[in-house]
Each structure stands twice: as C-alpha cells, then as structure tokens.
N, C-alpha and C positions, 0 to 999 in steps of 0.2 A: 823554593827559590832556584831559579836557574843561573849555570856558569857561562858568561859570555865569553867565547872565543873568537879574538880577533888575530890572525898570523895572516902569512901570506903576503899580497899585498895591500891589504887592508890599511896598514900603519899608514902606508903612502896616500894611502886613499882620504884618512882622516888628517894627515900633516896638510892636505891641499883642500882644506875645506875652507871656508873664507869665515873670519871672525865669528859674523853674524850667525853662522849655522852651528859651531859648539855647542851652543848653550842648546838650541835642540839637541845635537845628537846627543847630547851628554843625559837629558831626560827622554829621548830614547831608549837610552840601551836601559836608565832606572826602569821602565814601561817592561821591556825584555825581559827582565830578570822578576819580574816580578809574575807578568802575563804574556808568556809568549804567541800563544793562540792565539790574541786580540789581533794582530795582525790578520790581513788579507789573502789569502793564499794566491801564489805566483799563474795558480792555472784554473781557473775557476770551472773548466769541466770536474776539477779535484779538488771538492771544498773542503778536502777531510788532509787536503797533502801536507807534506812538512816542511813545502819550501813554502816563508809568505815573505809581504813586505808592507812594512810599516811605513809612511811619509813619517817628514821633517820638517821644520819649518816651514818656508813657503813654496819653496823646489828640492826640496831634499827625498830620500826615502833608503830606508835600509831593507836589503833582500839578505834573509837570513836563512837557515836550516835547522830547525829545533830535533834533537835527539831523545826524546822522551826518557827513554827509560836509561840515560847518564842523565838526566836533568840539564841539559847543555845545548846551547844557540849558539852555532855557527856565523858568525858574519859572511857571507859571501862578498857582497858587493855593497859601499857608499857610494852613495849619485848624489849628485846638488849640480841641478841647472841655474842656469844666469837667465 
C-alpha cells in the first residue's frame, strides 16, 4: 500500500475543486494507494517513468510522482477543466 502525499500547493488545488469532482478525487487517490502504476506515465517516450497521471471524473486528472522503494505517491498537480 502506498502513502499519499499531498503539501505544497496541492491543499489549494483540492479546496477549489467544484463539488462534483470529490467524489472522484476521493476514489482516486483510493486507486493510488492501492495501484500506483495503473496510471499513464507523463511522457510516453518513458513508459517505465515515475511521473504518471491518472484522470478524474469527466475533466479531472491527477499528476503524481510515485517513490517506489518509500512506498509513496507524490501529488504534484490537480487539474479539473470546466
């Protein structure tokens, strides 16, 4: 099981998410912590990299940084278009 870490400005990033997307992110980050991998990696010349990103809802997607050998996901950045 992996530890999500969110600092930075991530808080802010989640406080201005709009209702509707919670509940994804919220089974998101369950997704995370469980299978960090499943995500997409950020650069697909490098399907093997540790940065990926997961969508959300229907405009959402979190870009993360998985740390393998601490067992722990970075949040980098929450996006949700309108």
């Amino acid at each position: 099981m992996y530890r999500i870490v969110t600092d930075g400005v991530i808080p802010h990033q989640i406080a201005a998410l709009p209702g509707v997307a919670l509940a994804g992110y919220a089974q998101t980050l369950a997704v995370l912590e469980l299978v960090a991998w499943n995500g997409d990696p950020i650069n697909a010349d490098n399907p093997a990299g540790n940065v990926r990103v997961l969508p959300f809802g229907d405009v959402g997607m979190v870009i993360y940084l998985i740390l393998e050998d601490q067992q722990r996901v970075d949040v980098v950045e929450v996006i949700w278009g309108s």
